[in-house]
N, C-alpha and C positions, 0 to 999 in steps of 0.2 A: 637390557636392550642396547645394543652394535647400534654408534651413530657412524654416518658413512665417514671416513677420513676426512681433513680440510687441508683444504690448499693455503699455503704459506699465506701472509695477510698481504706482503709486499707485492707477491706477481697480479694478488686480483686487481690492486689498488694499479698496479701498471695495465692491466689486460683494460679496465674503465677508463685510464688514463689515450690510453692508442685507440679503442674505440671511440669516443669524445673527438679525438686529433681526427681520426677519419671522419667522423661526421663532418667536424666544421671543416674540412679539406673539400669536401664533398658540396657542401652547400655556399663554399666561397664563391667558386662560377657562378652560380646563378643569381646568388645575391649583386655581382658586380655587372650583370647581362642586364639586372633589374635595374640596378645603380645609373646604369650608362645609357638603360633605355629612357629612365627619367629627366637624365642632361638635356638627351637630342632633345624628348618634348619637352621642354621646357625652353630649348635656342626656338625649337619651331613656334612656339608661343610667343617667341620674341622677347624673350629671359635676357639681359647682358649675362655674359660670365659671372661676374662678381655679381649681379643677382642669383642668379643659379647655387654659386658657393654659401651663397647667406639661405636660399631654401631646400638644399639639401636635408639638413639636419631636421628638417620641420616635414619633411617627407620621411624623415627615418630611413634615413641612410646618412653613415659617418661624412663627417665633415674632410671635402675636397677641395684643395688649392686651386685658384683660377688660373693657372698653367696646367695644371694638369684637367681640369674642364679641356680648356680649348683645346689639348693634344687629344681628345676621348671624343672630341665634335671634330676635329681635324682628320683624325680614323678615319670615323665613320663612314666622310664624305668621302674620302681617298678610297676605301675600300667596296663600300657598297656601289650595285649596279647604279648606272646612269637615272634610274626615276628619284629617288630621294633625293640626289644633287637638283633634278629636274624639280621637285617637287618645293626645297628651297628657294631655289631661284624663283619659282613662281610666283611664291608667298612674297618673298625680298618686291617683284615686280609691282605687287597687287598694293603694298606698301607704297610703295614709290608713287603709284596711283593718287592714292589716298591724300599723300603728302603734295602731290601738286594738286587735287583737286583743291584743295583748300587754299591754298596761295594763288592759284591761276588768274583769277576775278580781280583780284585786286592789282595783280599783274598788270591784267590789261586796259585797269583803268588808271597805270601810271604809277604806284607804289616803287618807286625804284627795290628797296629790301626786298619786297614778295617776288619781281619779278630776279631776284640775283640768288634767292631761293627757289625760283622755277629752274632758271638755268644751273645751277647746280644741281638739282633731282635729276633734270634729263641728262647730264652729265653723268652722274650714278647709274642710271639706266644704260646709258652708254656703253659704260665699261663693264656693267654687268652682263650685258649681252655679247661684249666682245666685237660692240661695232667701229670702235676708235682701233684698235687692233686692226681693222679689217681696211680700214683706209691709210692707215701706216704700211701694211702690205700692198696695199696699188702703187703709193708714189713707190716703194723701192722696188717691183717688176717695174714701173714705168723706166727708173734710172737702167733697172739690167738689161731689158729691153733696149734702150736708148743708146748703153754701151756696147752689146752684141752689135748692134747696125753700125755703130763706126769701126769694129775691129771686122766686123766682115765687107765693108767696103773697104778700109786698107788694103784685106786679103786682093779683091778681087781689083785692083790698082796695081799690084805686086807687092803691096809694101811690107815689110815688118809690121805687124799689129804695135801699138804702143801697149805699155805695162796703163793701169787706172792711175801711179802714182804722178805718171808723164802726161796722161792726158788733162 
């Protein structure tokens, strides 16, 4: 009995070898779409970084640097549509809540601490919302506004407008 011929033992062990490579080529995206999706939840949970880096490994997934965490939650938020940023901020807001609800009372019955812990939350809130921005931009239209009206009454005086470094 004719057994069929065999292939060299070197190219099978390379042909298992590049198969293998392909698999895990194949299933490193996914594993790292998995990876990065357990970072966000875990910041949305209200993980620190370096909490997150220390339960990585206990999720089963390789152990990641807390630089590289925050550039993989810094993506995310840069990249995906405006609800997930939305959807942070909320959470960050409901937070914020929480944290004054609990200082508020004693705030107002004179605590100087809890009340310099209120005003710092609403401070946080602040700038999470983008409202200290927003009044930073009134006073400088108020100056631009305020400068227009004196270079257009020059004008209308005949005069040279002055440069802003002159007025």
């Amino acid at each position: 009995m004719a057994s069929a011929p065999r292939k060299p033992l070197k190219k099978t062990i390379a042909a298992r070898s590049n198969a293998k490579q392909a698999a895990s080529a194949e299933q490193k995206p996914i594993d790292r779409v998995n990876r990065d999706l357990a970072i966000l939840n875990m910041r949305l949970h209200g993980l620190t970084f370096p909490e997150i880096a220390r339960k990585l490994p206990e999720a089963g997934f390789k152990r990641v640097s807390v630089s590289r965490i925050y550039a993989i939650v810094g993506k995310a938020l840069r990249s995906a549509p405006n609800q997930p940023a939305r959807d942070l901020r909320q959470l960050e807001l409901m937070r914020l809540d929480q944290l004054q609800a609990a200082h508020y009372k004693n705030a107002m019955n004179g605590d100087a601490a809890a009340a310099q812990r209120v005003l710092a939350i609403m401070d946080r809130r602040a700038k999470l919302l983008g409202l200290d921005a927003a009044a930073e931009t009134g006073a400088s239209l108020d100056e631009a506004r305020d400068s227009l009206i004196k270079k257009l009454e020059q004008l209308a005086r005949g005069q040279q407008p002055k440069s802003d470094a002159n007025s």
